[in-house]
N, C-alpha and C positions, 0 to 999 in steps of 0.2 A: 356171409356171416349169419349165423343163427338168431332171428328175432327172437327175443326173448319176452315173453308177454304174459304178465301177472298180475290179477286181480288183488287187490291189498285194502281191507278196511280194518281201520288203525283203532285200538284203541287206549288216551291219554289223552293225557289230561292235562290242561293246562294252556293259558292264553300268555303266548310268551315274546318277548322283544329279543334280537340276537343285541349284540353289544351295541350293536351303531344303532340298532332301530329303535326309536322315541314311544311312547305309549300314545297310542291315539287319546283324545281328550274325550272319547265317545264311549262305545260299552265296554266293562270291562269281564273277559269270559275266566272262572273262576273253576274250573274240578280239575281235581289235584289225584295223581298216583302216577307213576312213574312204569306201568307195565303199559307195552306196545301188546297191542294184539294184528295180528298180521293175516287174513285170510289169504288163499293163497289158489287162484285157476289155472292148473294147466291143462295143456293141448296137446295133440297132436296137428301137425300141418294140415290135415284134411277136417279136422276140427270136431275130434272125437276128447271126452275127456280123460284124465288120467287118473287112476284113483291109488296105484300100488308105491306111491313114494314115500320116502319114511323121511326122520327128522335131518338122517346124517344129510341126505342129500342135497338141501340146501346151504347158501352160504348169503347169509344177511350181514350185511357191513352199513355202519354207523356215522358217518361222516368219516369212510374210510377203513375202521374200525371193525375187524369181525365179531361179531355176537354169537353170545351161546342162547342156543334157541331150544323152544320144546314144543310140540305137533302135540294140541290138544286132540281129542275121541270126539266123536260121534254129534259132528254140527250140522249131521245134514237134520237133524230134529232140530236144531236151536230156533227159538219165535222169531216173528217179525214183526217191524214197526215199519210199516210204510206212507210216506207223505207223497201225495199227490199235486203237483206243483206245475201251475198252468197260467202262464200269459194268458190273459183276456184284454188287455189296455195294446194301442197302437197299430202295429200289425197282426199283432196275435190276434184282433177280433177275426180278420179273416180266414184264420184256420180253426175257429173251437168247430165246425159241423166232424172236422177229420176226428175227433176225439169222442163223436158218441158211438157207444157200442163196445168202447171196453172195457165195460165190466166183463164179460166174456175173456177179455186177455187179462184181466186182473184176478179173476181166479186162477192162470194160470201160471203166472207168478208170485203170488202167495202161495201155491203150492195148498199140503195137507199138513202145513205145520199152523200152530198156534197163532192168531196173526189181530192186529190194529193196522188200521188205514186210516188218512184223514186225506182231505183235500183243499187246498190252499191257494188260490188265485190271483193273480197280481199285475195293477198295471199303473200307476205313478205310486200307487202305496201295497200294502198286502194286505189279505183279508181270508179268514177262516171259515170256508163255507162249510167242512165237515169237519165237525173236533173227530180226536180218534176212538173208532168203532169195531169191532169184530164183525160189525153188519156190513158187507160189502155190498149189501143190495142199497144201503146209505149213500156209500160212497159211488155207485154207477147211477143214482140220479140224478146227483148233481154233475156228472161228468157231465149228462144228456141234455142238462138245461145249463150249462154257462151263458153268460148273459155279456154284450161288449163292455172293455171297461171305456175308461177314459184316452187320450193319447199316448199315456206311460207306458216304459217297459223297463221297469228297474228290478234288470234279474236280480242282482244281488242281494235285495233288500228281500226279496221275497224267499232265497235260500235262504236269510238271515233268519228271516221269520218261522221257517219249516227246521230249522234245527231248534231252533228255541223251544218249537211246542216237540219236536223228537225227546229230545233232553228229560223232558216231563214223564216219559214214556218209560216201563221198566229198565232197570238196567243189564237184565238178562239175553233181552230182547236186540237183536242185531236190528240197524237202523239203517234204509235207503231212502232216498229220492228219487223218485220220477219226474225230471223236470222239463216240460215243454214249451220251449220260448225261441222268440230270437239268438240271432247269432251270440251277438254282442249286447254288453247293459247299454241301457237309457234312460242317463238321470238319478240313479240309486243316492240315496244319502248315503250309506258305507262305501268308507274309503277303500281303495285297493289298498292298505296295508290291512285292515280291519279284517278285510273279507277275507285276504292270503291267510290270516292268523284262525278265522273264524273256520276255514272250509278246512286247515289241513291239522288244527283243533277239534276232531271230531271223530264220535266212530259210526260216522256215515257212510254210506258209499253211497255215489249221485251218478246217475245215469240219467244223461242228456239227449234231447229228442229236439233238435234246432232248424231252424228253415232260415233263409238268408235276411240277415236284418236290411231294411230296403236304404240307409244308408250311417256313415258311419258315427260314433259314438258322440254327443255333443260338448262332453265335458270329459274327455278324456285328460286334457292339459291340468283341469284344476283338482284330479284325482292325485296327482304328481305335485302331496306338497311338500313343503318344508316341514308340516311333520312324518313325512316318510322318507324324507334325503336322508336324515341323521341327527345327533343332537348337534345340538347349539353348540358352534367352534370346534367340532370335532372332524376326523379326516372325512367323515361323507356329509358333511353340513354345508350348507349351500351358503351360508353367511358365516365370514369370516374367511371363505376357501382362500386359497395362494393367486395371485392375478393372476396367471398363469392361465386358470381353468376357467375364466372370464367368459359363461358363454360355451363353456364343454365341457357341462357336469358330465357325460358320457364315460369320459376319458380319468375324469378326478376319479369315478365308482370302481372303474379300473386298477387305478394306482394305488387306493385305498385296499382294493381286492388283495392285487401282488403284497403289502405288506402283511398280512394275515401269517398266522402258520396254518399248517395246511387242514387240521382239520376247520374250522370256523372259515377258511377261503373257501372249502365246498360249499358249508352252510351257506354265506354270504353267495354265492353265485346261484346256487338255487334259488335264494332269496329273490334277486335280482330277475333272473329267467321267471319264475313264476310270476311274479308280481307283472310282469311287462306281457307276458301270456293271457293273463284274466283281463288286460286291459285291450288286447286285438282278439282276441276270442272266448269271452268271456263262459260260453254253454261247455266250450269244449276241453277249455280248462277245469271248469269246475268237476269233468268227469276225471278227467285226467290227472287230477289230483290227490282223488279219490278213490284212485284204480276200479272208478267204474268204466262204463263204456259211452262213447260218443255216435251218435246218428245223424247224418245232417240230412234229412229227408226234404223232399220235392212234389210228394204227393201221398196220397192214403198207402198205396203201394208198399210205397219205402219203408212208410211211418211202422205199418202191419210186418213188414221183414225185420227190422229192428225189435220189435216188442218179443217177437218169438223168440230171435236169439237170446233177450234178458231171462225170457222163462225156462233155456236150457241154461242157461250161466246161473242165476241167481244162488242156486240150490247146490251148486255143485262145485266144494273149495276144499281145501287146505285150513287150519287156523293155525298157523305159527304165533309164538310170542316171547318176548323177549324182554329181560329189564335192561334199561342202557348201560351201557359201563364206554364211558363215563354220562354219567346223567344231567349234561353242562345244558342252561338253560338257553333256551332261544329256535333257530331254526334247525333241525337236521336234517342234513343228506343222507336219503335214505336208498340202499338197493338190494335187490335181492335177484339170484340166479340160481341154478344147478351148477355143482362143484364139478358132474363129468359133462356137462355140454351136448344132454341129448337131443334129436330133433325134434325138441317140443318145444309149444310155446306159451310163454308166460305174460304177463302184464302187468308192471310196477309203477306203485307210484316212486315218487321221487324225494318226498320231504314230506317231513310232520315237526311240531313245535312242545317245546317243553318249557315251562313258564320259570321265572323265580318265585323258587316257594319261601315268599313272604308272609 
């Protein structure tokens, strides 16, 4: 079967709850417009790009749903906002030496288009060592001097913090992350609902550069709470449920799932699959959600084969986009293929969120 492998950074707006999901009591993300914007990388198997596809080609479906789409002109000029997002706290002190020296690879991913950089490092909290610059010679000194943090590695919190200062950033301006951490978070105050809402809430694309977290997450149980089961007495609310599921909310999420119609049971299972994805692999969700790309490197080596690949991919897409029809607030299942199934390959994300516009 033909991999299909599509690069996708979304753009829309909007921090949304699907029906069952509660509003966290914590940030609440607010930009409002209802157009997806879709970039879009194909391949060939041997991993050359494609550039001669047109709009018909594609087939982008909604929670199910085909969309009518249109293939905007000439992105390979569009600016960039790039954040630089680096573990320094826990284990990540022992890798920042792997991280001096690329400013040399950071010109090569910025390319010769218009560009902002910052750099952002994180290890029980986050912290902004370069606001954004057009001076990349700013931003590779601080690469060359990170300094250890503390014991923390709260990826999350530190994506959370690098979209927040993105967001500030024009809006003309396509938005990445480069983030270099652990596997897995440790210790983030944002919830995995927060984050699912916040990462697939964005028109970032996050490309992950991960080394093996040396063990596993400490609070993964108390990410899983009762405000991300469901509301209060409702079919995924953990108080109140049928005795029955005594002990196998698994099984209630399921049952709750089957009654669904079918578009809102896609949403809801992505919902589900994501949410439980950023919680076992948190670096490589985050790319994968984002339809950037994931690296899980082992030494400078690796780390320098990955970076190269980002500097032939970054520059080089598709921009699909599309208004929803129907534009129903919360999570959607999102996919996108070729209508004839040629051998190339694409890379999709899966979901993005549409909020209630209240």
């Amino acid at each position: 079967m033909t991999r299909i492998v599509l690069s996708l950074l979304l753009v829309l707006a909007t921090t949304p709850a699907i029906a069952q999901q509660p509003q966290d009591a914590t940030t609440t993300l607010t930009v409002r417009s209802t157009l997806v914007q879709v970039p879009v990388q194909v391949k060939t198997k041997s991993g050359k790009n494609i550039y001669e596809l047109t709009a018909d080609q594609f087939l982008v479906t909604d929670n199910g749903i085909p969309q009518t789409i249109t293939l905007d002109d000439d992105t390979g000029s569009q600016p960039l906002a790039l954040a630089i997002v680096v573990q320094t706290g826990g284990a990540g002190a022992a890798h920042l030496a792997e991280y001096y020296g690329l400013g040399a690879i950071l010109d090569g991913i910025l390319g010769n288009v218009d560009h902002l950089v910052a750099v952002v490092s994180f290890d029980s909290t986050a912290h902004l060592l370069q606001p954004f610059t057009p001076n990349t010679t700013l931003a590779t000194k601080q690469l060359n001097n990170l300094q250890p943090g503390d014991n923390g590695a709260a990826i999350l919190d530190g994506v959370a913090f690098a979209v927040s200062q993105l967001r500030q950033q024009p809006a003309n301006y396509r938005h990445a992350i480069l983030l270099f951490s652990e596997t897995i978070d440790q210790d983030s105050n944002t919830s995995m609902g927060e984050a699912l809402r916040l990462i697939s809430d964005t028109n970032t694309t996050m490309y992950s550069f991960a080394f093996s977290s040396p063990h596993a997450a400490r609070h993964e149980a108390s990410k899983f709470t009762q405000a991300e089961a469901g509301p209060a007495h409702g079919c995924f609310s953990r108080d109140g449920a049928d005795a029955e599921y005594e002990g196998h909310y698994s099984k209630q999420v399921l049952d709750c799932i089957s009654q669904l119609a079918p578009p809102l049971r896609l949403a809801t299972m992505a919902f589900v699959a994501a949410r439980n994805s950023l919680r076992t692999n948190t670096a490589e969700s985050i790319a994968q959600l984002t339809g950037g790309e994931f690296v899980h490197f082992n030494n400078p080596k690796d780390l320098q084969k990955g970076l190269v690949t980002i500097i032939n991919d970054m520059p080089n897409f598709y921009s699909l986009s599309f208004h929803p029809q129907p534009p129903t607030p919360g999570l959607h299942d999102l996919h996108v293929e070729l209508k004839d199934h040629p051998p190339f390959e694409l890379k999709a994300r899966s979901a993005y969120w549409i909020d209630d516009a209240k």
